[in-house]
N, CA, C and O of each residue as an XYZ file, in Angstrom:
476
protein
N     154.590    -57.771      7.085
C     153.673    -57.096      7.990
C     152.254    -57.604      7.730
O     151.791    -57.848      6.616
N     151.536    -57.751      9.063
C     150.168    -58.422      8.552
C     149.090    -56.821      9.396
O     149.510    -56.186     10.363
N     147.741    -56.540      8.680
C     146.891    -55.815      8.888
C     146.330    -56.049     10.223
O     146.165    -57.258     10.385
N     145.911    -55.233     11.421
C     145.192    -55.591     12.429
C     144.086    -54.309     12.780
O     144.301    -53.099     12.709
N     143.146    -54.844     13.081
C     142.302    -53.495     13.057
C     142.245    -53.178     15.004
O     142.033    -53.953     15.937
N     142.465    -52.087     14.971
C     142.394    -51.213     15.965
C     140.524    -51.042     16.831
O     140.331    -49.891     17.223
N     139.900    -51.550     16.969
C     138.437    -50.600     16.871
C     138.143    -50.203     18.630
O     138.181    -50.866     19.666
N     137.838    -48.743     18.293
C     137.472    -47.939     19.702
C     136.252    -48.257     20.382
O     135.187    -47.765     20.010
N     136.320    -48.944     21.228
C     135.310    -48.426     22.252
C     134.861    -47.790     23.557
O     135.617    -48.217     24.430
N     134.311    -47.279     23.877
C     134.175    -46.229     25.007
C     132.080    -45.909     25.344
O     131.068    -45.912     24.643
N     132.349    -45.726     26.529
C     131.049    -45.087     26.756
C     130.740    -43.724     26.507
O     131.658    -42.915     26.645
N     129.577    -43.306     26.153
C     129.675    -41.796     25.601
C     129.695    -41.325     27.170
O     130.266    -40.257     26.945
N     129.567    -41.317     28.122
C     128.912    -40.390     29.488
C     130.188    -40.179     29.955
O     130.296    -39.393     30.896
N     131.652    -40.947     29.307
C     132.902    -40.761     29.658
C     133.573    -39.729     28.778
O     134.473    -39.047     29.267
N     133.210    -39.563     27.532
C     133.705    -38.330     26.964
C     132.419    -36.945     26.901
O     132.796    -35.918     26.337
N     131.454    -36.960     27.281
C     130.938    -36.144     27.662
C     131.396    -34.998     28.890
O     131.667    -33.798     28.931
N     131.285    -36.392     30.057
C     132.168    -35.886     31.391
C     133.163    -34.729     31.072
O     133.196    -33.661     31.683
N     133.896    -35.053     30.129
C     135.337    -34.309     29.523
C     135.495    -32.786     29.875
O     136.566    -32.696     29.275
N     135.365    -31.940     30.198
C     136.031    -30.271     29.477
C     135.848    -29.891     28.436
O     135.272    -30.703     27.713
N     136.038    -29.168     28.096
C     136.105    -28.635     26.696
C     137.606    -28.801     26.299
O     138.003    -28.978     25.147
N     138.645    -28.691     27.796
C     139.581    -28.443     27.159
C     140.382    -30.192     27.047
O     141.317    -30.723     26.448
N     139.441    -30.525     27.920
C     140.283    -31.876     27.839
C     140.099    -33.085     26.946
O     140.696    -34.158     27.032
N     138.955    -32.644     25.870
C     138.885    -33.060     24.698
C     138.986    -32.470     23.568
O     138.301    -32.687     22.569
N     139.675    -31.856     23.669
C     140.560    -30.860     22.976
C     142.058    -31.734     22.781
O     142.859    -32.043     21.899
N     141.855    -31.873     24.079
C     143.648    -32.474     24.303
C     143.641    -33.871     24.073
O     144.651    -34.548     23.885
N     142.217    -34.376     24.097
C     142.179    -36.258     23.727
C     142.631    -35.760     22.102
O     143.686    -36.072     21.551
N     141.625    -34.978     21.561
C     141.579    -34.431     20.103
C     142.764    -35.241     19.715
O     142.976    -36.417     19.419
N     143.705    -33.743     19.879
C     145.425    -33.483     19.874
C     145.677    -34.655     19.953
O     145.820    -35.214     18.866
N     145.829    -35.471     21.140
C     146.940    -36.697     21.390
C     146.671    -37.732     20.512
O     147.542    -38.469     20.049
N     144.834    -37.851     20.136
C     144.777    -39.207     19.011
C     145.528    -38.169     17.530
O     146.496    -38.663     16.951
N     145.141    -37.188     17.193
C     145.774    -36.552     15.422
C     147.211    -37.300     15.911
O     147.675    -38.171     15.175
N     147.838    -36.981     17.043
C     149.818    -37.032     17.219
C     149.708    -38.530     17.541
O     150.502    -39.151     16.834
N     149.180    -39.128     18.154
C     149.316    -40.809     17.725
C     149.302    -41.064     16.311
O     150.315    -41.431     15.715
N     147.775    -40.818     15.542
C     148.151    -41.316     14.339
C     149.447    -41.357     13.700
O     149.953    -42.311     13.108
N     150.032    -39.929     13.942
C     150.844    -39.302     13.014
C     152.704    -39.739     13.327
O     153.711    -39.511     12.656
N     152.446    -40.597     14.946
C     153.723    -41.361     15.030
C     153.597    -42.218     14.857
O     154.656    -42.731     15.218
N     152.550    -43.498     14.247
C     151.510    -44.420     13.908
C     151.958    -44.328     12.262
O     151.652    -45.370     11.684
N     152.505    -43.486     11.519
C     152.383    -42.926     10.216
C     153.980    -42.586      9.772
O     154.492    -42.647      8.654
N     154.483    -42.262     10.879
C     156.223    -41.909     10.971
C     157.042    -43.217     11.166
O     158.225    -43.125     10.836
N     156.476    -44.834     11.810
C     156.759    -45.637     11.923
C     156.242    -46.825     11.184
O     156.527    -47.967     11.545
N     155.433    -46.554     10.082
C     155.459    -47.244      8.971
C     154.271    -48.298      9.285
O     153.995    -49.299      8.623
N     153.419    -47.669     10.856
C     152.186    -49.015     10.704
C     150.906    -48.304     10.377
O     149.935    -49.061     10.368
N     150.688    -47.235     10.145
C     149.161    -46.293     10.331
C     148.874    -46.661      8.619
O     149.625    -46.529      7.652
N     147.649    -47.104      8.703
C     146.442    -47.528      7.055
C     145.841    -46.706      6.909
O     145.710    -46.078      5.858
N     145.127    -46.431      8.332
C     143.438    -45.539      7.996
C     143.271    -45.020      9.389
O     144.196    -45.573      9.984
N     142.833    -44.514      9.981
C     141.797    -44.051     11.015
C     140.608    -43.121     10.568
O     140.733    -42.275      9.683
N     139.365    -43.371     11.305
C     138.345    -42.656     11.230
C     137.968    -42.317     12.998
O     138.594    -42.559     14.031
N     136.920    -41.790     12.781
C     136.063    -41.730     14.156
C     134.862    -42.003     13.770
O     134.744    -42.249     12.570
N     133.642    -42.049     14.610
C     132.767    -42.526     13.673
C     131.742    -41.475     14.506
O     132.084    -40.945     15.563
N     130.535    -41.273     13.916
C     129.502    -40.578     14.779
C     128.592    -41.243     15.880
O     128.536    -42.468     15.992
N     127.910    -40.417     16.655
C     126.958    -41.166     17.943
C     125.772    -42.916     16.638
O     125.077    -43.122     15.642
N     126.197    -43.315     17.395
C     125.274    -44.472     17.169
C     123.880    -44.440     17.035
O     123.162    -45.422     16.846
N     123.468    -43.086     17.155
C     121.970    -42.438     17.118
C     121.811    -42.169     15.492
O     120.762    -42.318     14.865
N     123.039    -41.756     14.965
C     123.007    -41.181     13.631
C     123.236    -42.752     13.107
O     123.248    -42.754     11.876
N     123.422    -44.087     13.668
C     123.740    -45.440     12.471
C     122.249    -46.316     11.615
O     121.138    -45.999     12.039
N     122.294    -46.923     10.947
C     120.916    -47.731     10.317
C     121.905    -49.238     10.320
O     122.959    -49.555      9.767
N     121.236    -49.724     10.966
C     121.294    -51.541     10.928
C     120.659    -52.107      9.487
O     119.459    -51.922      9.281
N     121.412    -52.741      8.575
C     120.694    -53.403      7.522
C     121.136    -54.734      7.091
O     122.260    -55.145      6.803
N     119.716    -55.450      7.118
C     119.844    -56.950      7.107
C     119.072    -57.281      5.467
O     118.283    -56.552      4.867
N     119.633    -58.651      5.033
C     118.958    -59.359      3.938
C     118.378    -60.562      4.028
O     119.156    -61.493      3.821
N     116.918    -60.945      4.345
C     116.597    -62.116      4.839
C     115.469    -62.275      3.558
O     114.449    -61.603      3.401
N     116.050    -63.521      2.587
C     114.732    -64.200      1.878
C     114.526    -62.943      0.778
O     113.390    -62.682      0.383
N     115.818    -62.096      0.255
C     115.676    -60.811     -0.141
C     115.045    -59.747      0.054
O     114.836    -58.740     -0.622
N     114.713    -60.154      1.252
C     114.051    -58.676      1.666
C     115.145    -57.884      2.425
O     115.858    -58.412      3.279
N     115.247    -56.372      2.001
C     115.856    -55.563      2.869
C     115.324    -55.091      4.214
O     114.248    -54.511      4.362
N     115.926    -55.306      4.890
C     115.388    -54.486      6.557
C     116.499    -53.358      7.274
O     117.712    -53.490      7.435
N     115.698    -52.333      7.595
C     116.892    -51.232      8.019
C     116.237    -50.825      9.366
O     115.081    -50.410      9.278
N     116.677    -50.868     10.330
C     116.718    -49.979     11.910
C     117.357    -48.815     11.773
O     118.130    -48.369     10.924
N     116.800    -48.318     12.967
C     117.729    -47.300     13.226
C     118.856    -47.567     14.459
O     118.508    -48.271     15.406
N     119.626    -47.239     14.439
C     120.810    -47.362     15.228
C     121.445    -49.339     15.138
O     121.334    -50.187     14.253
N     122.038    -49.362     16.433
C     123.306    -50.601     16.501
C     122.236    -51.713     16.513
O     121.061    -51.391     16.692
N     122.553    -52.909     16.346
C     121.619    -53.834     16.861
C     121.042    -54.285     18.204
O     119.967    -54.599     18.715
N     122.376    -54.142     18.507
C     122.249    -54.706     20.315
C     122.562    -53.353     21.542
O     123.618    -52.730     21.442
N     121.748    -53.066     22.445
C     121.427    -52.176     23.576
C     123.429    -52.325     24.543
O     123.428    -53.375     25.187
N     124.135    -51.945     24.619
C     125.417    -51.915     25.192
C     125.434    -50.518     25.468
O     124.810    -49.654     24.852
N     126.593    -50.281     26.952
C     127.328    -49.022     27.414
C     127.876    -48.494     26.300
O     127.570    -47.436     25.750
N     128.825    -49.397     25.945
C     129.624    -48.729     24.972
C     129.250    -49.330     23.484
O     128.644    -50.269     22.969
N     130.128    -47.994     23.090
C     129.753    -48.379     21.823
C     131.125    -48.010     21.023
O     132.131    -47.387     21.362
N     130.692    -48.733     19.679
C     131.968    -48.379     18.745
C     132.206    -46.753     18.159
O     131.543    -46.093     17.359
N     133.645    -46.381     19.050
C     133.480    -44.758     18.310
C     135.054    -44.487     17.058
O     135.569    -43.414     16.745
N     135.384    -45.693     16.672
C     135.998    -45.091     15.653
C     137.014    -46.889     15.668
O     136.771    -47.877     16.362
N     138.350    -46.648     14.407
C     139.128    -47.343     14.096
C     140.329    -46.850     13.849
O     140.436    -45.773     13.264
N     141.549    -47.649     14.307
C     142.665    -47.361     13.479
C     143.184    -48.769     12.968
O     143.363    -49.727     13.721
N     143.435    -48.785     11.415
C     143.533    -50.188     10.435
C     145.501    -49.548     10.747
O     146.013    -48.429     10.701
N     146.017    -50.840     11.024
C     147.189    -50.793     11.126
C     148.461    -51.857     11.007
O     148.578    -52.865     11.704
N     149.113    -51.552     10.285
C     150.389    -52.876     10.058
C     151.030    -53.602     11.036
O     150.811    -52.928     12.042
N     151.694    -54.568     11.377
C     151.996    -54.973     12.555
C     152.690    -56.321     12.143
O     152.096    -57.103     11.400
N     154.088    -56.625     12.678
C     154.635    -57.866     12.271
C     153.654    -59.198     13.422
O     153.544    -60.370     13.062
N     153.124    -58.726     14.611
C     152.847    -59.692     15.412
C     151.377    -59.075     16.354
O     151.087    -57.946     16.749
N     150.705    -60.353     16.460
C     149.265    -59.776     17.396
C     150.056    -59.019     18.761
O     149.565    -57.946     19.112
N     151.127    -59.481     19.455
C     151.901    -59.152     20.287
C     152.020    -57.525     19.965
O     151.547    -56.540     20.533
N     152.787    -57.674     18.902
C     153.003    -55.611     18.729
C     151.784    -54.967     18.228
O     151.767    -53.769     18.511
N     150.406    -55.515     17.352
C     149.304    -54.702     17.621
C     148.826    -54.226     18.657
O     148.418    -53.068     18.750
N     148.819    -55.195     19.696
C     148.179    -55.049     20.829
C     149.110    -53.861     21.714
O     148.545    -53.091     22.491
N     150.145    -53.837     21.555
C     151.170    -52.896     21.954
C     150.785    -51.831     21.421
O     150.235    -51.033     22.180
N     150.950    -51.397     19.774
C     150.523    -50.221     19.505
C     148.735    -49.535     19.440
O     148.406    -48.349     19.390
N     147.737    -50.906     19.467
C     146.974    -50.389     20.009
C     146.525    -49.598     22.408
O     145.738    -48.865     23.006
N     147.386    -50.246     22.612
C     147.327    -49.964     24.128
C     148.262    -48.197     23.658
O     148.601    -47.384     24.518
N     148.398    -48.083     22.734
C     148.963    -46.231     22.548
C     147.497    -45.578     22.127
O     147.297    -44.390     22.379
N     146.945    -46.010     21.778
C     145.670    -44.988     21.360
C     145.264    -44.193     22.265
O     144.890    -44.768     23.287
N     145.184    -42.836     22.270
C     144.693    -42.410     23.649
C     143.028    -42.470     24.190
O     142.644    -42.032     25.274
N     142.483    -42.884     23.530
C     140.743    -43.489     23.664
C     141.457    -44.719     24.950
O     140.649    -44.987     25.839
N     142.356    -45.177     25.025
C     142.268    -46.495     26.069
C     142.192    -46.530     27.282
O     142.016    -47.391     28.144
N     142.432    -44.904     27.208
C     142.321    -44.354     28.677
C     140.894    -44.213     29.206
O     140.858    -43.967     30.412
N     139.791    -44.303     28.638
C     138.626    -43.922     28.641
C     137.871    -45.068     28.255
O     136.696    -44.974     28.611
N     138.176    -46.214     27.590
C     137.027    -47.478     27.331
C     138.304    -48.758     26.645
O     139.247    -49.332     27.190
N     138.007    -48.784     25.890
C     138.631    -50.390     25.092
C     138.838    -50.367     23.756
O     137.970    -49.909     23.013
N     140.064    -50.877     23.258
C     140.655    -51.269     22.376
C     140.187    -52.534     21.985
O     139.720    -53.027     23.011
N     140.027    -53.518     20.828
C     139.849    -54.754     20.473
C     140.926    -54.292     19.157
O     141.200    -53.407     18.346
N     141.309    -55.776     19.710
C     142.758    -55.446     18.587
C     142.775    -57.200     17.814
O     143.108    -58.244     18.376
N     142.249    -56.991     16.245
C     141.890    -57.951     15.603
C     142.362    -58.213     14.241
O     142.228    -57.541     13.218
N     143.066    -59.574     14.494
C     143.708    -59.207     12.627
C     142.985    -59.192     11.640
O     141.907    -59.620     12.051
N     142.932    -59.059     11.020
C     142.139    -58.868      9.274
C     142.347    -59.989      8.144
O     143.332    -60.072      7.411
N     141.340    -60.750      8.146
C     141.168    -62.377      7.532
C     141.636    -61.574      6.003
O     141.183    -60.491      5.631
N     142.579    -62.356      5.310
C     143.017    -62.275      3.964
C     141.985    -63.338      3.192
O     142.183    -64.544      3.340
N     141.154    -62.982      2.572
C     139.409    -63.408      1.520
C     140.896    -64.250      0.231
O     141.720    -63.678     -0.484
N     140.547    -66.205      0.533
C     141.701    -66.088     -0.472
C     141.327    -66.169     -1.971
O     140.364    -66.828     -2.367
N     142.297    -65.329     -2.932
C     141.919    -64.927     -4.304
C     141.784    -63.441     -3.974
O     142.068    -62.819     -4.998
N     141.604    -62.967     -3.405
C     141.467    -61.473     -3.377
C     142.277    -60.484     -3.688
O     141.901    -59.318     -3.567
């Protein structure tokens, strides 16, 4: 099995739009993905991540530290979370990432995970 990372993206004005109850029910359906994601032997990790308002950009140039506030670059969407996941083939990541229920609402990037060699 080789690692592929899952990473969410979506526009916020699309889960805003939402209900109360119907992100409630995105809630629900991503916890019960993970958790058949976890019953089938490919789920690593998932997170979600917070608004991009709460991130700091930090760079090292000439040793100097530099920190922003938020993403680097101005985009709709933005990154709202990950699922790190096992997968014999980019073919079946891409399969079990098109299950996330965020895909209904923005984009999946489904990317394998470079093995650092010696690591």
């Amino acid at each position: 099995m080789k690692k592929f990372l899952c990473l969410v993206y979506f526009e916020a004005k699309h889960l805003t739009a939402l209900s109360s109850e119907e992100r409630a029910r995105l809630d629900r359906d991503s916890l019960a993905y993970d958790t058949k994601l976890q019953q089938a032997g490919h789920y690593i990790a998932a997170e979600a991540l917070q608004s991009p308002r709460q991130a700091r950009t930090v760079s090292v140039r000439k040793g100097k530290v530099s920190v922003t506030d938020g993403p680097f670059a101005e985009t709709k969407e933005q990154l709202g979370g990950f699922i790190l996941i096992n997968a014999r083939s980019i073919t079946q990541a891409v399969k079990l990432g098109a299950g996330i229920p965020l895909a209904r609402l923005g984009r999946i990037e489904v990317r394998p995970i470079f093995n650092i060699p010696g690591a």
